[in-house]
PAGUMAR-421378 format. One line per field, with one value per residue: residue number from 1; residue in three letters; chain; x, y, z of N, C-alpha, C, O in turn. Coordinates in Angstrom, 2 decimals. Each point is the difference from the previous one (the first is absolute). Example, Ala and Ser with C-alpha at 12.3 -4.5 7.8 and 13.67 -1.06 7.14 Angstrom:
# PAGUMAR-421378
pos <- 1/2
code <- ALA/SER
unit <- A/A
n_x <- 13.19/-1.39
n_y <- -5.69/1.07
n_z <- 7.80/-1.38
ca_x <- -0.89/0.82
ca_y <- 1.19/1.19
ca_z <- 0.00/0.06
c_x <- 0.90/-0.77
c_y <- 1.20/1.09
c_z <- 0.00/0.73
o_x <- 1.04/0.51
o_y <- -0.02/1.11
o_z <- 0.66/0.17
***
This chain:
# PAGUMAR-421378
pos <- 1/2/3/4/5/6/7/8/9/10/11/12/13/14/15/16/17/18/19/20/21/22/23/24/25/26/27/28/29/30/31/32/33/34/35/36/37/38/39/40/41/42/43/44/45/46/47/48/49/50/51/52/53/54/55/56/57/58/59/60/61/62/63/64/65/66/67/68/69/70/71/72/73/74/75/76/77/78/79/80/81/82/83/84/85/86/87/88/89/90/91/92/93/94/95/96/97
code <- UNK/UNK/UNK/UNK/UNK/UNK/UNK/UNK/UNK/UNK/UNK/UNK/UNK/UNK/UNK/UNK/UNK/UNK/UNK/UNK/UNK/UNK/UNK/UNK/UNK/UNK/UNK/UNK/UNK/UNK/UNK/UNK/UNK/UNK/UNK/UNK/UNK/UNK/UNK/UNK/UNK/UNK/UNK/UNK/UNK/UNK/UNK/UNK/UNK/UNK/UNK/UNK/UNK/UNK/UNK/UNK/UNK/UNK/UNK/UNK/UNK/UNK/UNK/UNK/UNK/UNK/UNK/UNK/UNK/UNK/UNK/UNK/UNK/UNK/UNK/UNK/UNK/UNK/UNK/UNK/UNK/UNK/UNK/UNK/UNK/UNK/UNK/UNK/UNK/UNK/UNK/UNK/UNK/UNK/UNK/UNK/UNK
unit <- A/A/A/A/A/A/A/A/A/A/A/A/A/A/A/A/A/A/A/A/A/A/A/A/A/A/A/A/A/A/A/A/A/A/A/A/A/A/A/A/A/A/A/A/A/A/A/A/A/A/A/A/A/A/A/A/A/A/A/A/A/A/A/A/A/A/A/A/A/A/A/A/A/A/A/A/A/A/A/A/A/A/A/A/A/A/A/A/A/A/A/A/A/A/A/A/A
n_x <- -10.31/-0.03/0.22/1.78/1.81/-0.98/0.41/1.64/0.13/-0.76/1.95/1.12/-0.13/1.08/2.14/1.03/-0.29/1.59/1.60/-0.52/-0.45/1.99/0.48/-1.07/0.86/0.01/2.06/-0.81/0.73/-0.38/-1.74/-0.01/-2.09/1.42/-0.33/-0.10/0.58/-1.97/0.43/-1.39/-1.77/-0.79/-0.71/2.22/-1.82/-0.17/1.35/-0.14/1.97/1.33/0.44/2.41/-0.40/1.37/-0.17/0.81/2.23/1.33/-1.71/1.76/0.42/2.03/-0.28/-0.45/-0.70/-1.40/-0.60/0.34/0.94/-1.17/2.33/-0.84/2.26/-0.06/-0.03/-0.63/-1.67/0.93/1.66/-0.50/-0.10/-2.20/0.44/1.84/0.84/2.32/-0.85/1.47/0.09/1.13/1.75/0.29/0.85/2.54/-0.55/-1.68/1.43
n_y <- -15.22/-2.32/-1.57/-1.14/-0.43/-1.87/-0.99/-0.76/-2.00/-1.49/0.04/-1.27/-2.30/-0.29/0.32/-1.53/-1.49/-0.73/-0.52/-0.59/-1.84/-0.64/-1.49/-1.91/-2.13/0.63/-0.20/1.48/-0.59/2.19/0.49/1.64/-0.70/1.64/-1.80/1.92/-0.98/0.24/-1.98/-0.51/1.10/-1.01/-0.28/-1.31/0.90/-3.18/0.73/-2.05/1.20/-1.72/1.97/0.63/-1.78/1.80/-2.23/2.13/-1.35/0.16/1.35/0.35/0.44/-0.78/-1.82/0.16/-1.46/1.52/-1.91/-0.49/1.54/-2.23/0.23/-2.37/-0.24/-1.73/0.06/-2.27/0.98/-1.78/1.17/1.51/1.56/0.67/0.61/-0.36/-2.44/0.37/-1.72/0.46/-1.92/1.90/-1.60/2.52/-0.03/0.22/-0.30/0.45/1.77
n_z <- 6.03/-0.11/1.50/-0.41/-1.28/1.52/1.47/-1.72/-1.80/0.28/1.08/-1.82/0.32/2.39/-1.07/-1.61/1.59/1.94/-1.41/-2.19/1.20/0.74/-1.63/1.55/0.15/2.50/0.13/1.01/-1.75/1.81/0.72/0.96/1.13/-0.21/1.88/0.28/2.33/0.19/-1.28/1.97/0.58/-1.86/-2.02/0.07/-1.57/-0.28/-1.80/0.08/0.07/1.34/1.01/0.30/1.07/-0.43/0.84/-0.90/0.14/-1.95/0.71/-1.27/1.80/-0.99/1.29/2.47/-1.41/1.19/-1.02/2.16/-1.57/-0.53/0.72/-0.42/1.93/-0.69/2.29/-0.87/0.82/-1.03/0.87/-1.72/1.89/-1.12/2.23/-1.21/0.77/-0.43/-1.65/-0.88/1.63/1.03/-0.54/0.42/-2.54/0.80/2.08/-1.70/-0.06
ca_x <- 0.34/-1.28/-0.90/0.98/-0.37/-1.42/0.02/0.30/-1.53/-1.08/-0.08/-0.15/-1.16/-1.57/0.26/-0.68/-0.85/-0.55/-0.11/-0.94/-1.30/0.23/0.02/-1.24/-0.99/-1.24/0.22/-0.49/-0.45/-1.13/-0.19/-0.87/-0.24/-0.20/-1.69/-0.50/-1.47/-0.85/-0.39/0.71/1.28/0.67/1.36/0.36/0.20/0.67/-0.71/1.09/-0.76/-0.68/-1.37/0.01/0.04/0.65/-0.14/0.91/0.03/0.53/0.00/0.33/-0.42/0.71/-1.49/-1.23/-0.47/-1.11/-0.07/1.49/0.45/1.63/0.25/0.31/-0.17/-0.83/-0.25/-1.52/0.35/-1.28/-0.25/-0.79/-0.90/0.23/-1.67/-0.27/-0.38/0.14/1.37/1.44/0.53/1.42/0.96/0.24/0.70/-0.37/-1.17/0.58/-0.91
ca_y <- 1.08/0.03/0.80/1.93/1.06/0.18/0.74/0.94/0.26/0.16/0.93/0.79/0.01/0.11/1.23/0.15/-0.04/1.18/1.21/-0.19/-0.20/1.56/0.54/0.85/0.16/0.10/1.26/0.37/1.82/0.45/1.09/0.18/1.45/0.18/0.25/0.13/-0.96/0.45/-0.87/-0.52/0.84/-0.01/-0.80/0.23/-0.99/0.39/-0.62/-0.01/-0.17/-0.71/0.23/-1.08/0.90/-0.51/0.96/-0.20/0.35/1.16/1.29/1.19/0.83/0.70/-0.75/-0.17/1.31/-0.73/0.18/-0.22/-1.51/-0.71/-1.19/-0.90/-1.37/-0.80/-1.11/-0.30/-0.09/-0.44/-0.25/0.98/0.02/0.97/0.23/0.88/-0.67/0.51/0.18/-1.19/0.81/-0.10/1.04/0.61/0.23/0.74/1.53/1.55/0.64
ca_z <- -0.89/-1.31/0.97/0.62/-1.01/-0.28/1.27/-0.20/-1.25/0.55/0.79/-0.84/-1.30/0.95/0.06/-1.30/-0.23/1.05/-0.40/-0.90/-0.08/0.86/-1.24/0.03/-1.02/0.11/-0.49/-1.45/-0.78/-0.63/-0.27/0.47/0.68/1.60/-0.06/1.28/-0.14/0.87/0.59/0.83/0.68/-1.15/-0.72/-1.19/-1.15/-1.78/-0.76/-0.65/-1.75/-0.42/1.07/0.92/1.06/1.07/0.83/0.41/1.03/0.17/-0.84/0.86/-0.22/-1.33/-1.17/0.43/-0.77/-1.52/-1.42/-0.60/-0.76/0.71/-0.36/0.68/0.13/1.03/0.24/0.40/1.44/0.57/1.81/0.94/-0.24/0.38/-0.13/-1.31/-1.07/-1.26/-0.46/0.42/0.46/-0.65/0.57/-0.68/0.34/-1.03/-0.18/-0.74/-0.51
c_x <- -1.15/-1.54/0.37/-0.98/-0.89/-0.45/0.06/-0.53/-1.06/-0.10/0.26/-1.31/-1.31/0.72/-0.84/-1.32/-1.08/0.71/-0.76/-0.76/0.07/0.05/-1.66/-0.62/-1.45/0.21/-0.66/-0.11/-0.60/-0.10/-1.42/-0.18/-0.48/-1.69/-0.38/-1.39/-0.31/-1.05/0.75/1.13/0.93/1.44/0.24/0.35/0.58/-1.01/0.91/-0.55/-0.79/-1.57/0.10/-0.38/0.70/0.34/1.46/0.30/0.85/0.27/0.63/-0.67/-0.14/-0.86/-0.81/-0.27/-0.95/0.19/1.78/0.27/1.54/0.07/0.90/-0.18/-1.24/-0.06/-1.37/0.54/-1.64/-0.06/-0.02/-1.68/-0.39/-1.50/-0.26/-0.95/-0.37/1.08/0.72/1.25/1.25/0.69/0.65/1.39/0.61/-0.91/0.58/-1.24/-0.43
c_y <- 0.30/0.89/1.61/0.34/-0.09/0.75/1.62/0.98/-0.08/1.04/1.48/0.37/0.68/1.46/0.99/-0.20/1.12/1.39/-0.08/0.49/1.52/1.26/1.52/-0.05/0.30/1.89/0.79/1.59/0.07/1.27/0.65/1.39/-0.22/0.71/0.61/-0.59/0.76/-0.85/-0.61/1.07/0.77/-0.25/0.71/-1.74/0.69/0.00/-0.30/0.09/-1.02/-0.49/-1.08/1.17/-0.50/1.05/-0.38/-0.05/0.50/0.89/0.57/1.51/1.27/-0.38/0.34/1.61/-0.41/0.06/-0.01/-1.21/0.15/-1.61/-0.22/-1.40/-0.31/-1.63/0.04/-0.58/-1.06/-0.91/0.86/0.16/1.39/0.76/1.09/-0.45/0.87/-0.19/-1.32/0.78/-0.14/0.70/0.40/0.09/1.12/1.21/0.75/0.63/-0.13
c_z <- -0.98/0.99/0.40/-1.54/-0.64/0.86/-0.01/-0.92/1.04/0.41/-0.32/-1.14/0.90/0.22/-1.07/0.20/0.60/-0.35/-0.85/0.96/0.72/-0.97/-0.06/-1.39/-0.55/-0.04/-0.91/-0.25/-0.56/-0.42/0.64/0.50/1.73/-0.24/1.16/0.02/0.90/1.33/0.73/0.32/-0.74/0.01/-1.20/-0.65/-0.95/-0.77/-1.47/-1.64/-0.61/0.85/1.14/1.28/1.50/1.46/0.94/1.26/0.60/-1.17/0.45/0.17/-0.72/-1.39/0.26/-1.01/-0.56/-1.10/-0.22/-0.74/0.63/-1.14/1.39/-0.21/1.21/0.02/0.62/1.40/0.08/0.88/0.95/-0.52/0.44/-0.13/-0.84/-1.09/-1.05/-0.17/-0.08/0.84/-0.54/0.42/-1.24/0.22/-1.52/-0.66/-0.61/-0.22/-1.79
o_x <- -0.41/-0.54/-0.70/-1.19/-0.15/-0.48/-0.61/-0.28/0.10/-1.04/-0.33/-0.35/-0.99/-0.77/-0.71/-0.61/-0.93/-0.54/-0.40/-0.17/-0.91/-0.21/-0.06/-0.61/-0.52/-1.02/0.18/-0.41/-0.30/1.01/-0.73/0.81/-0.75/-0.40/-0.18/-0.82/1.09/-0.51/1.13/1.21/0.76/0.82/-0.76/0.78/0.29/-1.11/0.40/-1.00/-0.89/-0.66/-0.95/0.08/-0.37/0.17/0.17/-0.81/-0.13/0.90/-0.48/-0.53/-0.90/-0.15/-0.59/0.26/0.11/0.48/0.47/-0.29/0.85/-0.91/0.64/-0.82/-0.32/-0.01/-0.34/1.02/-0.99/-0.79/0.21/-0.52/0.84/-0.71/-1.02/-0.69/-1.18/0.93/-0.71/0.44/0.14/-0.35/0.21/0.38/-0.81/-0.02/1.14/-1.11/-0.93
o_y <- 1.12/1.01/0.97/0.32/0.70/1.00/0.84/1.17/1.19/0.60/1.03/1.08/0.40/0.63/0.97/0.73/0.64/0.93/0.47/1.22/0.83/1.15/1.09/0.91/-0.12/0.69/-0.53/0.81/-0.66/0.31/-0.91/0.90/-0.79/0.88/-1.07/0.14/0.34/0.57/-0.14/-0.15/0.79/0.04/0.81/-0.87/1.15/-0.33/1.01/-0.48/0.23/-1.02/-0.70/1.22/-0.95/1.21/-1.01/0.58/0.21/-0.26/0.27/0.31/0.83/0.68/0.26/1.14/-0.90/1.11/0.24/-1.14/0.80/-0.56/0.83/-0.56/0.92/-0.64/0.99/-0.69/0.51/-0.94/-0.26/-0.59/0.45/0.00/0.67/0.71/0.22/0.58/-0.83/1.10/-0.96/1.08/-0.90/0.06/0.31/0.50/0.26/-0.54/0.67
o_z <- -0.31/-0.44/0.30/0.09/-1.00/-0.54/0.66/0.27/0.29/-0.29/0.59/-0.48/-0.61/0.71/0.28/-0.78/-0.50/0.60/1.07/-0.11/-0.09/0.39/-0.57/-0.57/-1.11/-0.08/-1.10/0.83/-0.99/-0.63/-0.40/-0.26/0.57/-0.76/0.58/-0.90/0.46/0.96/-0.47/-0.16/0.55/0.92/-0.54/0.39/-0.33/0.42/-0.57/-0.53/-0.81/-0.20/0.34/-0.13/0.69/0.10/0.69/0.72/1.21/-0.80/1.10/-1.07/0.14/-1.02/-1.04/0.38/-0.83/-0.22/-1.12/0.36/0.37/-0.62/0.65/-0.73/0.75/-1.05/0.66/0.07/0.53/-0.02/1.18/-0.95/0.78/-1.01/0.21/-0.73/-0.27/0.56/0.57/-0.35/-0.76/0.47/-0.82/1.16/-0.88/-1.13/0.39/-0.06/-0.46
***
């Protein structure tokens, strides 16, 4: 019985723990401007108020505007990699104008 409802706190306390970590705390807002790059085929970058530069990987195409400010969420995607090398890559989520 004493093993059942430790068994049981445990299994409950590793629920709490992995929603946390699913939580995306690596989440973040910003604020920034849609950039058209002209190099490598061209792309559309960020460039965020605070001069980060990111190169998204999914923009929708309703963003791809030069000089558009947008606020958005993004996550740093740094297990891709991408022959733009401009930028940190990220997936965008939340997009407004």
């Amino acid at each position: 019985m004493k093993k059942t409802i430790l068994f049981i706190i445990i299994l409950i306390s590793l629920s709490f723990i992995s929603c946390n970590l699913l939580n995306n705390s690596d989440n973040k807002k910003t604020h920034g401007t849609v950039t058209f790059l002209s190099f490598e085929g061209g792309f559309y970058g960020i460039i965020t108020d605070d001069n980060k530069h990111l190169d998204p990987i999914n923009l929708e195409d309703r963003f791809k505007i030069d000089s558009l400010k947008i606020k958005f969420n993004y996550i740093e995607k740094n297990d891709l990699s991408s022959f733009h090398m401009w930028g940190t890559i990220v997936e965008l989520s939340n997009v407004e104008k």
